[in-house]
C-alpha positions as CSV (number, residue, x, y, z in Angstrom):
1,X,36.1,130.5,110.7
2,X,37.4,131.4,114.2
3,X,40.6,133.2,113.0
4,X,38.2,135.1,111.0
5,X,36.0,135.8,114.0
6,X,38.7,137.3,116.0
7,X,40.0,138.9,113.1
8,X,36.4,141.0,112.4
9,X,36.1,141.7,116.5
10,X,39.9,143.1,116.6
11,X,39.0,145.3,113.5
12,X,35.6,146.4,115.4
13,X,37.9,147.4,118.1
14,X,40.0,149.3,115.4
15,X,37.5,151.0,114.0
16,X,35.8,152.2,117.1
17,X,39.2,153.9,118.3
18,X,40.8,155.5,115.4
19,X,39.4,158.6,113.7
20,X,37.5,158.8,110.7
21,X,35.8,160.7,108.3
22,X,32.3,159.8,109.5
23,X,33.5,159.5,113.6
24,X,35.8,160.9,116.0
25,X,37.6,158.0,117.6
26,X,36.1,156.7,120.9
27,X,38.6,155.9,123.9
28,X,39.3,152.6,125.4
29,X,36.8,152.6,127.9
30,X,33.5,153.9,125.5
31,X,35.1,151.0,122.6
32,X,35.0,148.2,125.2
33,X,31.4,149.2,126.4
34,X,30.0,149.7,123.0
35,X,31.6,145.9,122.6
36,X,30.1,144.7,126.0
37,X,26.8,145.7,124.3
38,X,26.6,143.8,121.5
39,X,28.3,140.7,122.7
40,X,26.2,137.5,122.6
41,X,24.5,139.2,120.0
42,X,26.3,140.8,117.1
43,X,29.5,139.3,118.4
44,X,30.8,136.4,119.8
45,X,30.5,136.9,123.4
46,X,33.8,134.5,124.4
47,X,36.0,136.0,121.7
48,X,34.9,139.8,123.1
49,X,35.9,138.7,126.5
50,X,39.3,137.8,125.2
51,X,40.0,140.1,122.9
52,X,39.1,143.2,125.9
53,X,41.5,141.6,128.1
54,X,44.2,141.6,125.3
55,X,43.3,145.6,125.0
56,X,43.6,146.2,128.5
57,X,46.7,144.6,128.6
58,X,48.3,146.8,126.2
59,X,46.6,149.3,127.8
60,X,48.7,148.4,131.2
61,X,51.9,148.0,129.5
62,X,51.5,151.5,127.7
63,X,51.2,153.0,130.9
64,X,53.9,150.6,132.6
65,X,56.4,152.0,129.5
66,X,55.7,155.2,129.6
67,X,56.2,156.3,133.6
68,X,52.9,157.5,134.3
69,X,52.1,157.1,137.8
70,X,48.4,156.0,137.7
71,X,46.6,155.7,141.0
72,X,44.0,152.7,141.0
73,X,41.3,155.1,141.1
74,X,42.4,156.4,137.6
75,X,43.5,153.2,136.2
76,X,40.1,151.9,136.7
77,X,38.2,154.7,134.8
78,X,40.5,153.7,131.8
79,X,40.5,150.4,131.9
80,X,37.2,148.2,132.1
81,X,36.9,145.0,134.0
């Protein structure tokens, strides 16, 4: 039951920041919110929490790889604490 818990929230995620026919994809920052929102009521609330963190992560690394010189003022309107 959990794996299929974090499984559903990670595909949420997914499906909220890739194109598709019926939605243009949302960024990072408007997918985490829209997550934010419905935790502790259509989601699990601890497995959102975890599952933003691993985003934001990845988020840090892609910017980390890629050279970009972010100033915290622009890091923190992409990624959501």
């Amino acid at each position: 039951m959990f794996i299929t818990n974090v499984y559903f929230k990670a595909d949420t995620y997914s499906a909220l920041t890739t194109s598709r026919i019926y939605q243009n994809k949302r960024s990072h920052r408007e997918a985490v919110e829209i997550l934010k929102k419905v935790s502790g009521t259509q989601l699990d609330s601890e497995i959102v929490d975890i599952l933003i963190k691993i985003e934001n992560k990845k988020m840090e690394e892609i910017f980390i790889k890629s050279g970009f010189n972010i100033n915290q003022d622009d890091y923190d309107k992409i990624l959501v604490k």
